[in-house]
C-alpha positions as CSV (number, residue, x, y, z in Angstrom):
1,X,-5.9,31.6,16.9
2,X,-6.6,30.2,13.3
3,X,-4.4,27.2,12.3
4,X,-2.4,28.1,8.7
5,X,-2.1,25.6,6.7
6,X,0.6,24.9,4.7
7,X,-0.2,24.0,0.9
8,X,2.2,21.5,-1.1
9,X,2.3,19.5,-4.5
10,X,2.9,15.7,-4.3
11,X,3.7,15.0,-7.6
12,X,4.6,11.5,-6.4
13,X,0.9,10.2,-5.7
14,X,-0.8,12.9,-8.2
15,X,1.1,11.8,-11.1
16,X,0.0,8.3,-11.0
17,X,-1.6,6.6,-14.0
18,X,-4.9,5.1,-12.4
19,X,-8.0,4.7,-14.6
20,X,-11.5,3.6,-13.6
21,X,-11.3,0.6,-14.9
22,X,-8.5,-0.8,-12.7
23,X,-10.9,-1.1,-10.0
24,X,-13.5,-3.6,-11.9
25,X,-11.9,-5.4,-14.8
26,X,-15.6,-6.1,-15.8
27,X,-16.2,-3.1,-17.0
28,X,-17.8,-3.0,-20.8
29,X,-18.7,0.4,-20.8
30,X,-16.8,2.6,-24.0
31,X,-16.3,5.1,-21.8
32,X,-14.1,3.0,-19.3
33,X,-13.4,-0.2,-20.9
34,X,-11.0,-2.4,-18.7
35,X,-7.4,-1.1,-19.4
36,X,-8.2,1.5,-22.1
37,X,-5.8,3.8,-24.2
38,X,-5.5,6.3,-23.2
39,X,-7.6,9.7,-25.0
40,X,-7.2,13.2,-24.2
41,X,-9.6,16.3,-25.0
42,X,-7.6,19.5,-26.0
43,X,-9.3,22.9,-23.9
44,X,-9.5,24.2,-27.7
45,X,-11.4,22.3,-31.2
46,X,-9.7,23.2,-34.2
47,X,-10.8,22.4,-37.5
48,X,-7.0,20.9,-37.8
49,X,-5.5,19.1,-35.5
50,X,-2.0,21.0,-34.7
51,X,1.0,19.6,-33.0
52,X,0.9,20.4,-29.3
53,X,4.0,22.3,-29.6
54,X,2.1,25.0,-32.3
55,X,-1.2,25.0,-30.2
56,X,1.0,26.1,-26.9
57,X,2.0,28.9,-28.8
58,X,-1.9,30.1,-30.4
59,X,-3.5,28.7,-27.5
60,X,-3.6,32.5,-24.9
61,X,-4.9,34.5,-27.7
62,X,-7.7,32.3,-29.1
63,X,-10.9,32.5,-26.3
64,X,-13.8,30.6,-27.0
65,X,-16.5,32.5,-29.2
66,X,-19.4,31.8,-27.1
67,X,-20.7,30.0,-24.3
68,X,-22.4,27.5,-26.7
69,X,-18.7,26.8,-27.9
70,X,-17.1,26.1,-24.1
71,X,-20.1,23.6,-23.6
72,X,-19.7,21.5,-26.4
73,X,-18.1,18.1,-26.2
74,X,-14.2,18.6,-26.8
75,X,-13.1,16.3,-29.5
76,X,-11.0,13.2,-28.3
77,X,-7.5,12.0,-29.4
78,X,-5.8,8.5,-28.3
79,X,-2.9,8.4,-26.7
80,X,-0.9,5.9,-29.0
81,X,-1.7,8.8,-32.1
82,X,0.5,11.8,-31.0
83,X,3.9,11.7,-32.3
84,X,6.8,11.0,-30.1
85,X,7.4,15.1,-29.6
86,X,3.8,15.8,-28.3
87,X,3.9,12.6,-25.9
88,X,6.8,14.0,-24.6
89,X,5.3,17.7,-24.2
90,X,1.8,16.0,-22.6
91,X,4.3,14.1,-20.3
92,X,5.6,17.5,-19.3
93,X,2.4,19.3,-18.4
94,X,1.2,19.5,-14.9
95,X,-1.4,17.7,-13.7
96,X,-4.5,18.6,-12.0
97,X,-7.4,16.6,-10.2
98,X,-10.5,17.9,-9.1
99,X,-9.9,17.2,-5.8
100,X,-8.0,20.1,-5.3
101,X,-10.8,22.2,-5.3
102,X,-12.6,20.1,-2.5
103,X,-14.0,22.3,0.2
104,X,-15.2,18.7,2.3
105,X,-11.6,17.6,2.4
106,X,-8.2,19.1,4.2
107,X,-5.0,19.3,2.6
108,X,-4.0,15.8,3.4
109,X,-7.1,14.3,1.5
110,X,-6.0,16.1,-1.7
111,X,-7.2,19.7,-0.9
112,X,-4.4,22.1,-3.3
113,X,-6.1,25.2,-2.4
114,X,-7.0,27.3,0.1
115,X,-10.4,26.9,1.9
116,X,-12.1,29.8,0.8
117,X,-11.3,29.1,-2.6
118,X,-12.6,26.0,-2.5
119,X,-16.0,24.6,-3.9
120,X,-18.0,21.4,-3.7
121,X,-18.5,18.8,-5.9
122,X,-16.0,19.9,-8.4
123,X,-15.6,17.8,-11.6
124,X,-12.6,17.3,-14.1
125,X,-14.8,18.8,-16.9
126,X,-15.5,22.1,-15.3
127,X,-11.9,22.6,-14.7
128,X,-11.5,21.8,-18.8
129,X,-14.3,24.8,-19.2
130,X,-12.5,27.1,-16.9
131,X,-8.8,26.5,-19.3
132,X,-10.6,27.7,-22.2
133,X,-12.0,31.0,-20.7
134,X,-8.4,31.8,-18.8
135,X,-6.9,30.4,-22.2
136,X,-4.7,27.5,-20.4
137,X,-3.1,25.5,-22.7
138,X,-5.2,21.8,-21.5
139,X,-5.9,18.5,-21.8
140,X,-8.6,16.3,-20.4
141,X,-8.2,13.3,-19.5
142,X,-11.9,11.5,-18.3
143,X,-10.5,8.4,-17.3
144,X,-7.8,9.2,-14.9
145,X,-8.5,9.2,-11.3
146,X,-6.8,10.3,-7.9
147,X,-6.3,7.9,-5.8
148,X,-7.9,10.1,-3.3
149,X,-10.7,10.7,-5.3
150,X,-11.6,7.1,-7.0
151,X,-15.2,7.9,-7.2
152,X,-14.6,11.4,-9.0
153,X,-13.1,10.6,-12.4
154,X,-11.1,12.8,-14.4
155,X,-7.9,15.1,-14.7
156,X,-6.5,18.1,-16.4
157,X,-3.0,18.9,-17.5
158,X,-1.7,22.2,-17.9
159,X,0.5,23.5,-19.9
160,X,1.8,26.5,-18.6
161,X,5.6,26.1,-20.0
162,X,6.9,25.2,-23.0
163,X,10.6,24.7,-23.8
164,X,11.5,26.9,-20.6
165,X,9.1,29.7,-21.6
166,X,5.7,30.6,-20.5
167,X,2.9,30.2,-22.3
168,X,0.1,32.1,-20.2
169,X,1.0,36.2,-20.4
170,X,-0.6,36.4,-17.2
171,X,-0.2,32.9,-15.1
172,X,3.3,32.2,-14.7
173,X,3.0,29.1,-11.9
174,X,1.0,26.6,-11.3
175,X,-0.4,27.4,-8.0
176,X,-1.2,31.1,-10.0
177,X,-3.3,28.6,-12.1
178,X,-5.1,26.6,-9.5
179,X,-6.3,29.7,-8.3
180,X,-7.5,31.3,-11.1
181,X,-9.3,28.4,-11.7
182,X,-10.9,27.9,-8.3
183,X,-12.4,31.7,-9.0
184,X,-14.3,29.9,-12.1
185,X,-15.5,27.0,-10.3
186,X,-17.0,29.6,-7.9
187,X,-19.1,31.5,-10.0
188,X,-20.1,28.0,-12.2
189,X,-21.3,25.5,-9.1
190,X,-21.7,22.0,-10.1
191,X,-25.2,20.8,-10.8
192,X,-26.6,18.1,-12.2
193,X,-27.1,18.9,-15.5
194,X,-23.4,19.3,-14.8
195,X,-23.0,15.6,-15.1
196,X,-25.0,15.3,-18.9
197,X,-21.8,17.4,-20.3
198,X,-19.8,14.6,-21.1
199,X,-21.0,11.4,-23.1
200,X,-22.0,8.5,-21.4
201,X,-23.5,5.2,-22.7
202,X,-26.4,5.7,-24.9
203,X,-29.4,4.0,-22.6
204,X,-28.5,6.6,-19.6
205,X,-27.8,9.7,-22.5
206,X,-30.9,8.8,-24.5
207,X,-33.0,7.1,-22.0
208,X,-35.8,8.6,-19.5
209,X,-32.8,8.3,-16.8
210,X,-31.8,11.8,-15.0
211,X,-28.6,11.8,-12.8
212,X,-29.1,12.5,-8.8
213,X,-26.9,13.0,-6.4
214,X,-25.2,10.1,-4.8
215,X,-25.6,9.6,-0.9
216,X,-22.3,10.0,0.9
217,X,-21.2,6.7,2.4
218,X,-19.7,7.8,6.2
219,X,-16.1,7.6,6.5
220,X,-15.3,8.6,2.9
221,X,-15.1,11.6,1.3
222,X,-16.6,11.8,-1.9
223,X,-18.5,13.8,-4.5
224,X,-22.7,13.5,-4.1
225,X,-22.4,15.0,-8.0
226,X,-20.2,12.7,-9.8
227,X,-19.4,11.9,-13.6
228,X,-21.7,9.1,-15.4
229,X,-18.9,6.4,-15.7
230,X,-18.2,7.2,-12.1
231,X,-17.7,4.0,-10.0
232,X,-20.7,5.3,-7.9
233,X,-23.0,5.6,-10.6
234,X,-21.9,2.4,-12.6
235,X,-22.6,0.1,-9.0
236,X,-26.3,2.5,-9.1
237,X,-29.3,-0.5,-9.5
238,X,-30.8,2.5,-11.9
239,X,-27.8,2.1,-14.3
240,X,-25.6,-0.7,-13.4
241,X,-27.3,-2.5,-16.5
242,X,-25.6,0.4,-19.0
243,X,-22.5,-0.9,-17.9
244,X,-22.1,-4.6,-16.7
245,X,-23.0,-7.8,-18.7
246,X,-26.3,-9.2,-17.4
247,X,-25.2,-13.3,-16.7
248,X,-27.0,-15.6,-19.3
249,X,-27.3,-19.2,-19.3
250,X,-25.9,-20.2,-22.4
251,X,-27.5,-23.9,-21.7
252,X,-31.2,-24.3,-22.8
253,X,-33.6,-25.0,-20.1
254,X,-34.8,-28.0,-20.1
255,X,-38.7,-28.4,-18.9
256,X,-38.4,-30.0,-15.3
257,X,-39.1,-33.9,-15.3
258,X,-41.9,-34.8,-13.5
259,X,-41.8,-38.4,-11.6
260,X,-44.5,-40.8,-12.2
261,X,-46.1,-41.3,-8.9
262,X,-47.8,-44.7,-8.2
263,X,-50.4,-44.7,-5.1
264,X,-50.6,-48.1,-3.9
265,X,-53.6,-49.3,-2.1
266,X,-52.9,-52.8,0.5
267,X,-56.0,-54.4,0.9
């Protein structure tokens, strides 16, 4: 007889604020910086920025006009720039991870939905991509990471209420969400040209370097597809030099001193 498993949200552990760079304060990559602000993308790019409050509201009946438009790299805003009213709405909105979509782990290792909706190697930024065609008021946030999931990061909040009201005519709860999204993630698998979709540091974006899948360390589980300013790709010997400081001796080198050598001869 198959086991059921029973599906909960722990807001405790999924709401905490962990970034990338807490786990090597030697970071000097832009994209993960030690301790940086925080920056959000919006699931939408208007010309203007509108308060979050106004963009709930417009957000279900603007889709994206093509699929050039859902690719393209959503424009950032820091943290410290929205107004006391917006941090307080972004505050509100519920969190996602992409964990939740796991199919390698169970529901104790951060699984949210079931396993045949489920998917591997899901990433933060396809979960951003799937908001704007099921119009989900979103935000992405590329540095955040579940503790589960330290290797994978990258998180989504939702906004599917605003002052008490819905804002989605069709999804009125967040587990509705998480599956309508797990339906998208299906049809759009994670490759890895998947990982090119955000910006990285400009030798790996510019350079000859193509992303490949990262071998799974026994014991863990963990993406093989991962983000660029992953921890797994930043510790890779083909990038590591895109994001850490290569040690220099500040000292010049001095030319070694060779001893006089004096051969003596005893008669």
């Amino acid at each position: 007889m198959p086991t059921l498993e029973e599906i909960e949200d722990y807001d405790e552990i999924d709401n905490m604020d962990m970034d990338i760079a807490e786990f090597d304060p030697d970071l000097v990559t832009p994209i993960a910086p030690a301790k940086p602000k925080v920056q959000v993308a919006k699931s939408y790019d208007d010309e203007i920025q509108l308060p979050i409050s106004d963009s709930f509201k417009n957000m279900s009946l603007k889709p994206p006009q093509s699929e050039e438009d859902l690719r393209r790299k959503p424009g950032m805003k820091m943290y410290d720039s929205m107004t006391e009213d917006e941090r307080r709405e972004f505050k509100a909105m519920q969190v996602v991870y992409p964990c939740y979509f796991d199919k390698c782990r169970s529901v104790k290792q951060g699984r949210r939905v079931p396993i045949s909706s489920a998917v591997r190697n899901p990433l933060a930024k396809s979960i951003l991509d799937a908001c704007k065609i099921l119009r989900i008021p979103a935000v992405f946030e590329p540095e955040k990471t579940h503790p589960q999931d330290w290797g994978n990061p990258g998180r989504v909040r939702l906004g599917l209420r605003f002052e008490g009201e819905s804002t989605h005519p069709v999804l009125k709860s967040k587990r509705e969400a998480l599956l309508a999204i797990a339906e998208y993630l299906k049809t759009h698998p994670t490759t890895l040209e998947s990982v090119k979709d955000l910006p990285g540091p400009p030798e790996l974006m510019n350079g000859t370097w193509q992303p490949s899948e990262i071998p799974k360390v026994k014991g863990f589980k963990m993406n093989t597809i991962v983000p660029l300013h992953s921890y797994f790709t930043m510790k890779h010997p083909e990038t590591a030099g895109a994001y850490f400081k290569t040690k220099t001796n500040d000292k010049p080198i001095e030319p070694k001193k060779f001893k006089q050598k004096i051969q003596r001869i005893r008669g």
